[in-house]
C-alpha positions as CSV (number, residue, x, y, z in Angstrom):
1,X,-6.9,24.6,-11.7
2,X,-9.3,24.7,-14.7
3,X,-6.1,25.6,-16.9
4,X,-3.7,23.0,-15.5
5,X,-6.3,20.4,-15.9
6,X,-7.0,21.4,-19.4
7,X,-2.8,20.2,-20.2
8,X,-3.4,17.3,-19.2
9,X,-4.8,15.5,-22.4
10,X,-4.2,11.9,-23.4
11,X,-1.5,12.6,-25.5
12,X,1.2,14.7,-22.5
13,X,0.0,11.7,-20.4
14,X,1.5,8.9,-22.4
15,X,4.2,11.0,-22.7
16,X,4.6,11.2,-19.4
17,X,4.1,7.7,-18.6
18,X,6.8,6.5,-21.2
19,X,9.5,9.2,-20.0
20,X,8.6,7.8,-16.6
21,X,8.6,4.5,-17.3
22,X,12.0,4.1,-19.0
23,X,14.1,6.0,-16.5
24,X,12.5,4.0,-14.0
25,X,13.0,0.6,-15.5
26,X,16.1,1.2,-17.2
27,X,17.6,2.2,-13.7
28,X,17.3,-1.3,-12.2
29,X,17.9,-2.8,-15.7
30,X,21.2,-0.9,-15.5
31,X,21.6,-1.5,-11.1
32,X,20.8,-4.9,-11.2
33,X,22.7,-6.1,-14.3
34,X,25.6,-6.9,-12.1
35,X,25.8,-10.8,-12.0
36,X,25.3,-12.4,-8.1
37,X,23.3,-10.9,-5.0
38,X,24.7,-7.4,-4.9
39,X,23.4,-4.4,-7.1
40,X,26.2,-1.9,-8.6
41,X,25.8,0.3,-5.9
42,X,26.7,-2.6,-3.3
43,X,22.8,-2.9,-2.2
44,X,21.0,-6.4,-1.8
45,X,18.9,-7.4,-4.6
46,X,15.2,-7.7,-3.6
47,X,16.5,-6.6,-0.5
48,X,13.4,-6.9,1.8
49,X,12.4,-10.1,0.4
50,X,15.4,-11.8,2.6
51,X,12.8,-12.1,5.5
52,X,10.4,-14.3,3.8
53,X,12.8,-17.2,2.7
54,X,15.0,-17.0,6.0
55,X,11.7,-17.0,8.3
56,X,10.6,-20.1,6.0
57,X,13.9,-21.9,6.9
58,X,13.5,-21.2,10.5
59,X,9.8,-22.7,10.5
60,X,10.9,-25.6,8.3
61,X,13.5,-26.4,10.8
62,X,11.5,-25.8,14.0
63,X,12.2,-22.8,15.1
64,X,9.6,-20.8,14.8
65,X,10.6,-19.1,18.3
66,X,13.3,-17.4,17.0
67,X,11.2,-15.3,14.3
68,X,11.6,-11.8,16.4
69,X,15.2,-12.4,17.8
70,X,16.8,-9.6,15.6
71,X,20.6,-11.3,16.5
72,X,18.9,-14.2,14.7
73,X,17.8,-12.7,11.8
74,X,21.0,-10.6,11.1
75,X,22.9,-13.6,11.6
76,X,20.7,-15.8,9.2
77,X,20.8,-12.8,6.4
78,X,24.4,-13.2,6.7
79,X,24.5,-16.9,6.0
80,X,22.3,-16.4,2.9
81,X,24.4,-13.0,1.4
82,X,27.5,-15.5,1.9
83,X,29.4,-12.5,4.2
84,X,29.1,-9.3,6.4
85,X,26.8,-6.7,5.3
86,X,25.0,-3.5,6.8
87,X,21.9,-4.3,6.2
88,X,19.1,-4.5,9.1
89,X,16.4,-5.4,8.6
90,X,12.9,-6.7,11.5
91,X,10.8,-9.4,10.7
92,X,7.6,-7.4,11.2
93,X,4.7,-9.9,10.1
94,X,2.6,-12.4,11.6
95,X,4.4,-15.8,11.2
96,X,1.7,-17.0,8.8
97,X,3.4,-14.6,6.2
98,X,6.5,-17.2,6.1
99,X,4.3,-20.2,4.9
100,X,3.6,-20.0,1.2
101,X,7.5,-19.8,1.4
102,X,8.7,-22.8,3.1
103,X,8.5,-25.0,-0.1
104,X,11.3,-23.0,-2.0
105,X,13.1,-23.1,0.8
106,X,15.9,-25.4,-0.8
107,X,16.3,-22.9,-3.8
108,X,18.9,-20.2,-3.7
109,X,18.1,-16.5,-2.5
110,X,17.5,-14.9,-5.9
111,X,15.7,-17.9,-7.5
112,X,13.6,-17.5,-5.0
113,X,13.3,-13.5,-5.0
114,X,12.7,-13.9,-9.0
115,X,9.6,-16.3,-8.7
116,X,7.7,-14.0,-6.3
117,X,8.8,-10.5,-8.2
118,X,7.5,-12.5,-11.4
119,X,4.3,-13.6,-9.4
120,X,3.8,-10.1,-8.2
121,X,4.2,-8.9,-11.6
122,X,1.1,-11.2,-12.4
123,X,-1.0,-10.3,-9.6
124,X,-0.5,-6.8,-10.1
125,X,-1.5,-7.4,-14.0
126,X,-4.0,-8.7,-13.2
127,X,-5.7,-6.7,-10.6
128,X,-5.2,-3.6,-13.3
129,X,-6.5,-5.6,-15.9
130,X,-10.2,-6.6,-13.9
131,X,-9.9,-3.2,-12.5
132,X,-9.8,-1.7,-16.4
133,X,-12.3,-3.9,-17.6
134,X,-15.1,-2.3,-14.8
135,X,-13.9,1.3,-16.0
136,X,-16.1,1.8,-19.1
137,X,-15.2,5.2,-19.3
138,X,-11.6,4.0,-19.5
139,X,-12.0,1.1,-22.3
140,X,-10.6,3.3,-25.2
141,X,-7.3,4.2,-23.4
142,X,-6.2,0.7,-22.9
143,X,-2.6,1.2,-24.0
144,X,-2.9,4.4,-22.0
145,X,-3.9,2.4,-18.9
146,X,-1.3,-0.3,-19.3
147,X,2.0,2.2,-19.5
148,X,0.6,4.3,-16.6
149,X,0.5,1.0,-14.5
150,X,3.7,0.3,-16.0
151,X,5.4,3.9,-15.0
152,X,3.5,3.5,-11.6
153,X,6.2,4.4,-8.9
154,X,5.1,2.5,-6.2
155,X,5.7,-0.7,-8.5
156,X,8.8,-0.1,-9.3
157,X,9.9,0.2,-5.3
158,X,7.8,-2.5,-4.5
159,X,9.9,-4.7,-7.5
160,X,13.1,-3.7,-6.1
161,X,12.5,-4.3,-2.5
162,X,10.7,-7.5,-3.4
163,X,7.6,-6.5,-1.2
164,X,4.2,-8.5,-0.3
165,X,2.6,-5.3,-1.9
166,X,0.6,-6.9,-4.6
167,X,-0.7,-9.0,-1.9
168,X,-2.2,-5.8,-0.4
169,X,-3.2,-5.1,-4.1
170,X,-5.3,-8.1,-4.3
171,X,-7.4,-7.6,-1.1
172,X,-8.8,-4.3,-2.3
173,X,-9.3,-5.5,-5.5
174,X,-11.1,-8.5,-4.6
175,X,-12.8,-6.3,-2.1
176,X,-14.5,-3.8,-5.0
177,X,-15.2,-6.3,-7.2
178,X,-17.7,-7.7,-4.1
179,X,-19.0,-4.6,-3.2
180,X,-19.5,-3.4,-7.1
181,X,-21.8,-6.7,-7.1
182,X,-23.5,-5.8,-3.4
183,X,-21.8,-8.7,-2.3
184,X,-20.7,-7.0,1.2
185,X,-20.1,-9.7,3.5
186,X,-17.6,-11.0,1.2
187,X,-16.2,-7.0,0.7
188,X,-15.1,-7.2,4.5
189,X,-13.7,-10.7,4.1
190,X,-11.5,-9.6,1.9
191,X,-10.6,-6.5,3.4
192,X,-10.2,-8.4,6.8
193,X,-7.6,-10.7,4.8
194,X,-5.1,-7.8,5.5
195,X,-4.7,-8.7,8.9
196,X,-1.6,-9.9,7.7
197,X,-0.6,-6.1,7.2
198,X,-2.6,-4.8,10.4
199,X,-1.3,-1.3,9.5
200,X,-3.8,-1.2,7.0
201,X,-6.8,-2.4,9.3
202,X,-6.4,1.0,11.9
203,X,-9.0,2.9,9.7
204,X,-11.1,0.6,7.4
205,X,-13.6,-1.1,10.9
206,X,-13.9,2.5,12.1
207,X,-15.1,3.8,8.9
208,X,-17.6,0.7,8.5
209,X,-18.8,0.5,11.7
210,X,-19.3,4.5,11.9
211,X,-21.0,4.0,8.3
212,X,-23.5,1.4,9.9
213,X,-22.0,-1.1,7.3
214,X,-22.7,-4.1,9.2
215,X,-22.5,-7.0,6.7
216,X,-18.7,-5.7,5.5
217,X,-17.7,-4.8,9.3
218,X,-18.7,-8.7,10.0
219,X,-17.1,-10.2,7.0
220,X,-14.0,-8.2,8.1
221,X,-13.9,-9.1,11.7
222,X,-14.7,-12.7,11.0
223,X,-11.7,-12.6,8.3
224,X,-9.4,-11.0,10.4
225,X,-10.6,-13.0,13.9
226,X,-10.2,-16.4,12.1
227,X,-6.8,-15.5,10.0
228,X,-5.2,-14.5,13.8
229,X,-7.0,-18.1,15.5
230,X,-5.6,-20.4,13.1
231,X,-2.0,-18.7,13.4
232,X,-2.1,-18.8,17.5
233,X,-3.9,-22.7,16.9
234,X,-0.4,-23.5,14.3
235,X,2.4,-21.5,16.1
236,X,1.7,-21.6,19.5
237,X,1.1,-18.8,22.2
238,X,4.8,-18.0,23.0
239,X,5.1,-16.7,18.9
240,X,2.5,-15.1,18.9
241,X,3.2,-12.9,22.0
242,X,6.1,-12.5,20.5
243,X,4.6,-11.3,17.0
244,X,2.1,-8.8,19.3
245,X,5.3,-7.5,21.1
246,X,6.5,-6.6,17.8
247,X,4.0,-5.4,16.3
248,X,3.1,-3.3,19.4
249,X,6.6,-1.7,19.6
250,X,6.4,-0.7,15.7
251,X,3.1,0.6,16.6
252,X,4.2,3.1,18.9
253,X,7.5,4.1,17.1
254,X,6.6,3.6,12.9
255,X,10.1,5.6,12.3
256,X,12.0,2.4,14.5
257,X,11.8,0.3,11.6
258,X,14.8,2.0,8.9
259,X,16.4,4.5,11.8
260,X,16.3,8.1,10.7
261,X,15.1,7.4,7.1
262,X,11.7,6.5,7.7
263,X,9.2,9.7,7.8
264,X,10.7,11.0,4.8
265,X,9.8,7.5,3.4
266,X,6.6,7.1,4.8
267,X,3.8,9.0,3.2
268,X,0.7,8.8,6.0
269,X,0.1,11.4,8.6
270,X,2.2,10.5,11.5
271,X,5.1,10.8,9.2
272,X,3.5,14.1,7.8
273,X,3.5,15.6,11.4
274,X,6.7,14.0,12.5
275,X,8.9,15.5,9.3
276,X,6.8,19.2,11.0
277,X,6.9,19.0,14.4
278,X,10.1,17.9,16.4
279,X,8.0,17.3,19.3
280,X,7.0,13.4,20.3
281,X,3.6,14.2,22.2
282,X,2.8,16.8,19.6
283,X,3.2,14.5,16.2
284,X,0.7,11.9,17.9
285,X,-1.6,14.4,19.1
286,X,-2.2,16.0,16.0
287,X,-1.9,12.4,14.3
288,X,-5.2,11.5,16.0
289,X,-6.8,14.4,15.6
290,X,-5.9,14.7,11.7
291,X,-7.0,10.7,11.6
292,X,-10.4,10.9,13.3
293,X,-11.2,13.5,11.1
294,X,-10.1,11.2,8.2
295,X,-12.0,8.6,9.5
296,X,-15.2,10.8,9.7
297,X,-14.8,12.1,6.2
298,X,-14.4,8.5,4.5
299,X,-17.5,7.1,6.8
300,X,-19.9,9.9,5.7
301,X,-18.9,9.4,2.2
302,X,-19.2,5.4,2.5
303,X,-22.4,6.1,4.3
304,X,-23.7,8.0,1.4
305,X,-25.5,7.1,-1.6
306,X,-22.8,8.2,-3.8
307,X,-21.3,6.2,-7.0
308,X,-19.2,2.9,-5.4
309,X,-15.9,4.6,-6.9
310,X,-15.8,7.9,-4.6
311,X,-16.9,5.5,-1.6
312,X,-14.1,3.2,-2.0
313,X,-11.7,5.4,-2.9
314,X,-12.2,7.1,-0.2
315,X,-12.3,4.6,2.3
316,X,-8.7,3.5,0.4
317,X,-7.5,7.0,0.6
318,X,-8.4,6.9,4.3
319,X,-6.7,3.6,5.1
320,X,-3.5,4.8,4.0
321,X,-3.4,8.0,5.6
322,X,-4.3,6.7,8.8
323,X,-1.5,3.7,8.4
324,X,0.9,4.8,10.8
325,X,3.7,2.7,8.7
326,X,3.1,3.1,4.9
327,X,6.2,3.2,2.1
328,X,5.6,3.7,-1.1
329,X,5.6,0.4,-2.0
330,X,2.8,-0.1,-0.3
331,X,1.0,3.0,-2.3
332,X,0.4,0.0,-4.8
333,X,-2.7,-0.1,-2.8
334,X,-3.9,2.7,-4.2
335,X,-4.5,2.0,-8.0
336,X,-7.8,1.1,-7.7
337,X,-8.7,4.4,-6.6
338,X,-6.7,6.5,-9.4
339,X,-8.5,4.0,-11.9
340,X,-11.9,4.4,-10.7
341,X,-11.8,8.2,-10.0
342,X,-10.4,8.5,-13.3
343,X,-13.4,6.5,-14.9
344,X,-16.1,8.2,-12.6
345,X,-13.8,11.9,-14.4
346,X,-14.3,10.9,-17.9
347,X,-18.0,9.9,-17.0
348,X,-18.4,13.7,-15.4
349,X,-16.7,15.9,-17.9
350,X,-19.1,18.9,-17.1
351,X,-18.8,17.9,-12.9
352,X,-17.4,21.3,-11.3
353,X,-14.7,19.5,-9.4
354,X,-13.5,17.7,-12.2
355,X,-10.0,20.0,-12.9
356,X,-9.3,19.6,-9.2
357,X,-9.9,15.9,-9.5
358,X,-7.7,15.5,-12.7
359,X,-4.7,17.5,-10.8
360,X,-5.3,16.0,-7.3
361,X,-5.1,12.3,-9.4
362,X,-2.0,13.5,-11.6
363,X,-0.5,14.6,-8.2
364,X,-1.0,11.9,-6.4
365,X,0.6,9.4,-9.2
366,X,3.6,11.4,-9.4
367,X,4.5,12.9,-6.0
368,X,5.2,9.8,-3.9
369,X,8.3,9.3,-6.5
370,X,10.1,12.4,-4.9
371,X,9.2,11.6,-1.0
372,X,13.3,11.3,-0.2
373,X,13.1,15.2,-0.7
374,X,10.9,15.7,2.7
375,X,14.0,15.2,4.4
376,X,15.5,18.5,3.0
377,X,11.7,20.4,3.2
378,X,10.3,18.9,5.7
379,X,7.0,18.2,4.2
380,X,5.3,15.5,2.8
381,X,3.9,16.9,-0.5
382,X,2.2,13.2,-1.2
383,X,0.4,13.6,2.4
384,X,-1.2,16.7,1.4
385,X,-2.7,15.5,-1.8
386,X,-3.6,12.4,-0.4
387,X,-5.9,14.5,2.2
388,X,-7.0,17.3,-0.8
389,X,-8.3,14.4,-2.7
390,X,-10.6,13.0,0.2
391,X,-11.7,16.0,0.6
392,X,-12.5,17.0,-2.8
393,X,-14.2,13.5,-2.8
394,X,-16.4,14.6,0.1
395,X,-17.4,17.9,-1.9
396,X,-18.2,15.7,-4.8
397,X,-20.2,13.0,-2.7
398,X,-22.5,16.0,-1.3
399,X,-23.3,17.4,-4.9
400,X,-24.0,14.4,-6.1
401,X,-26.5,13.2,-3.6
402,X,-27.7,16.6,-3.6
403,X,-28.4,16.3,-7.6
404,X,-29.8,13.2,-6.5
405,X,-32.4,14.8,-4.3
């Protein structure tokens, strides 16, 4: 490990990064060159993003009830493509989601795809950017940092699907950036803002309540409590059942939502156990038992006195591991954790779990780029690492409070 940490300087990094970063983005430059809605390969243009504006038009004309009627849906995608097409796709959000989209309502599909990718692009920036700025150890690789976020798979996919990812982005963020102050109440509230994405809320209140973190456990129930009232208050009970039917249904099947496809494009546990084990009951019982140990692991560490950037990281690592219905646009979450465990790194050059920290990290980057290959192996190599590196946070977390004693 010592060895294949020592490769990885600066230098093969950027490399790495720039390599990365121009077959990535020269890929859609080339795919989506093709003038109107469809890519060269006959695909959609921001192909997920067709929910948003065609859920706004349903809300702005008064039919809000229709949200979760898949005939519906399909038949309104087909209206805005302009003809038939294969793709299927569930509106699998609270309504509130469709809001912020109502007032571009009037503007075709991919004006209005553009303006949120561009928007996305910004948020994302940004979060790297306040992110960097708390990394001291970090401050002298800024070009470094800024073609690593660039190469970042995660936001490539999430830029061609035209996902609410950097939405995600922005709750954790805002979430650190409390907690790094000792703000905690307003930690949860932000974290509790991802009610929106509930998928992401199945491990965080364990781990705080099990970590006796009561101020961020009531910031993110109040956040999440009040976010579902005033969405029942403005739609109405007969949407919302509907949204919790929905919901409830994806819960229970996560690989429902693209057929077939889906556990080789997930990258959480369920889908880790479900590429293993053809076996229904089996994959959820060893999904629980995998994710309460998970959820232990991240509470003792965010129980601990340990530096703010192994406790959050962990607690990030756990949420999406836990997520029964993670894609690796939503990964995007986790770039606060590879910038703060690579600052906490270069503060602990001499720490004995450094090399496994610097290939875990390089790992975890990388590997969810080449998830579509689980459906040849069988295994999710991003799951693994994923798990190695909350684990090798947990060994770090007791040497450190050990030192510390």
């Amino acid at each position: 490990m010592a060895a294949a940490s020592a490769k990885l300087t600066s230098r093969r990094l950027r490399a790495h990064a720039i390599v990365l970063a121009v077959c990535l983005w020269g890929a859609v430059t080339v795919d989506y060159a093709t003038p109107g809605i469809f890519d060269r390969a006959g695909n959609i243009k921001f192909q997920d993003f067709l929910q948003f504006p065609v859920s706004a038009r349903l809300i702005a004309h008064g039919r809000a009830d229709q949200l979760y009627d898949d005939e519906v849906l399909a038949r309104e995608i087909r209206a805005t493509v302009g003809r038939d097409t294969r793709v299927y796709l569930q509106y699998f959000y609270g309504p509130q989601l469709a809001l912020p989209f109502i007032p571009f309502a009037a503007l075709p599909f991919l004006t209005q795809a553009g303006i949120w990718v561009a928007l996305s692009l910004l948020m994302y920036s940004v979060c790297v950017y306040l992110l960097w700025k708390r990394c001291p150890a970090l401050r002298p690789y800024r070009a470094l940092v800024a073609v690593c976020a660039l190469a970042y798979p995660p936001l490539f996919h999430f830029f061609v699907r035209g996902q609410l990812s950097a939405v995600v982005l922005i709750c954790f963020t805002a979430a650190y950036l409390a907690f790094s102050t000792e703000r905690n109440f307003l930690g949860g509230v932000a974290l509790g803002i991802l009610a929106f994405k509930p998928q992401f809320l199945v491990a965080i209140p364990l781990i705080l309540l099990l970590a006796q973190a009561w101020k961020a456990f009531a910031g993110l129930l109040i956040s999440a409590t009040t976010q579902l009232a005033l969405t029942w208050f403005y739609f109405g009970p007969s949407v919302m059942q509907a949204y919790f039917t929905m919901l409830l249904r994806s819960a229970t099947h996560p690989a429902s939502t693209e057929l077939v496809f889906s556990p080789m494009q997930m990258h959480s546990l369920h889908s880790f156990w479900e590429l293993l084990i053809p076996w229904h009951p089996g994959v959820w019982a060893l999904y629980l038992l995998s994710s309460f140990a998970v959820i232990g692991i991240a509470a003792a560490i965010w129980k601990s006195s340990a530096h703010l950037a192994l406790r959050f990281s962990a607690l990030l690592l756990a949420a999406v591991l836990v997520n029964p219905h993670i894609y690796i646009y939503d990964l995007l979450a986790l770039a606060p954790a590879l910038l703060l465990l690579v600052d906490w790194s270069l503060n602990n050059s001499h720490h004995l779990a450094r090399p496994a920290l610097d290939v875990l990290l390089y790992l975890a980057f990388l590997l969810p780029l080449f998830g579509p290959l689980a459906r040849w192996t069988h295994l999710q190599l991003s799951v693994i690492v994923f798990a190695a590196l909350l684990w090798t946070l947990r060994r770090m977390q007791i040497s450190e409070v050990t030192m510390i004693n």
